[in-house]
Residue, then its C-alpha position, 0 to 999 in steps of 0.5 A: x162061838x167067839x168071845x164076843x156072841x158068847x158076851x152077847x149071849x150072857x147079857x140075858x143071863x145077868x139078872x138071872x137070881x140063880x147062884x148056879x147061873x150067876x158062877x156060870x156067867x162070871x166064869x165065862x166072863x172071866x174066859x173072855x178076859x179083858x174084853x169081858x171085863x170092858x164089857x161089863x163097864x159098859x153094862x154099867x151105864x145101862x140102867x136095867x142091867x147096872x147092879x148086877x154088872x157092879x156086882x160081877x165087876x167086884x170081882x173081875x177088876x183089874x189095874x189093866x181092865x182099869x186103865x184101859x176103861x179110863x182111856x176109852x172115857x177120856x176118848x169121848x172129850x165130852x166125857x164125864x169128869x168125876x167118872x175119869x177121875x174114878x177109873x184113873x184112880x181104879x188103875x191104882x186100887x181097882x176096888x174102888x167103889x162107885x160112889x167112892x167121892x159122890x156122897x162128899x161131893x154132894x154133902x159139900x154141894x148141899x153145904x154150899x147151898x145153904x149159904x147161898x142167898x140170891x141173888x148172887x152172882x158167880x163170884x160170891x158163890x165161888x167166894x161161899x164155896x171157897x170158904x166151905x171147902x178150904x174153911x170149913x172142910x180145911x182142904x189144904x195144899x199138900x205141903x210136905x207129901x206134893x210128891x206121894x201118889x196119894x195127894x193126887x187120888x181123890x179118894x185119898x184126897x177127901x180122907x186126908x183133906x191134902x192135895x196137889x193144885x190139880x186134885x184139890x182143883x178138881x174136888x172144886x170143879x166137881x162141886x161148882x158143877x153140881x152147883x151150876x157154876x160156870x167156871x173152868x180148868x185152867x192150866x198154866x206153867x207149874x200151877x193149876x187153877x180154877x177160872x170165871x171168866x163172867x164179867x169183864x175180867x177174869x179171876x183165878x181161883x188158887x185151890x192149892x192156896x186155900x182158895x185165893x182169888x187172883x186176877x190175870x196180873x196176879x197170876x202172871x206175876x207168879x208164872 
């Protein structure tokens, strides 16, 4: 029987409360090798069978299972953002858990909320979110270590409040989404911003310096 119907096959077993089974099913995982492993990060997105694949993957999870599970994500390119950043960062420290930056993301969201007062629009939410996660929270740009590998996992990010232009940019975006706010990634030479493009003219928002709103000629001027 090939690696792939014995898979195939597991999958009944994966719920199974019996030790016994569950060191029979990890050991024919583990035979498998990478492709086991694959396996059970897709298992992951299907409800019923979930907790029991994390559970398995706890122990099987490897820099290489990791970085081949981020670039079959990154394929779909309607792929989920705070996802690929879990399984890039996986590639470096494959324990991470799941929700290694969700309960920080949701508590900055939750923070944000309370300060909205509708109606307001795009802008001045992006202001209040600004003045939570740069003020409030102090994330900052990462100054003397832009070049240490931890200033660019978000994981190590939320802990240290230090980053990179696109790590604190992403820890923005990732905010603004649970929000509902509709802005964008926007790369450019040597920065890396977060951009609204509602209203007549865009502005630019610079993660890296605490959160400054810049317009289009600002921005050239830097460039």
């Amino acid at each position: 029987m090939t690696h792939e119907a014995e898979l195939a096959t597991l999958e009944r077993l994966l719920d199974d409360p019996s030790p016994v089974v569950r060191l029979a099913v990890l050991s024919k995982i583990k035979a498998a090798g990478l492709p086991g492993v694959l396996w059970l990060e897709a298992l992951t997105k299907d409800e019923a069978l979930a907790t029991h694949a994390r559970i398995l993957l706890a122990d099987l999870r490897t820099p290489e299972a990791a970085a081949h599970s981020f670039l079959a994500h990154i394929r779909d390119p309607h792929c989920d953002l705070e996802e690929a950043c879990l399984l890039l960062e996986r590639a470096t420290d494959p324990s991470l858990d799941d929700d290694a930056y969700s309960a920080e993301l949701d508590r900055l969201a939750e923070r944000t909320r309370e300060l909205i007062a509708e109606p307001l629009d795009v802008r001045a939410k992006c202001r209040l979110l600004c003045r939570v996660i740069f003020g409030e929270e102090g994330y900052r740009g990462a100054q003397e270590s832009f070049a240490i590998p931890s200033s660019s996992l978000l994981s190590q990010v939320i802990r240290s409040r230090r980053g990179i232009p696109i790590s604190l940019c992403l820890i923005f975006l990732l905010v603004a989404r649970r929000l509902g706010l509709p802005v964008e990634p926007v790369g450019l030479p040597g920065r890396f911003m977060v951009g609204i493009f509602r209203g007549r003219e865009p502005l630019y928002i610079d993660c890296y310096e605490g959160g400054a709103f810049r317009t289009r000629a600002e921005v050239q001027l830097l460039l």
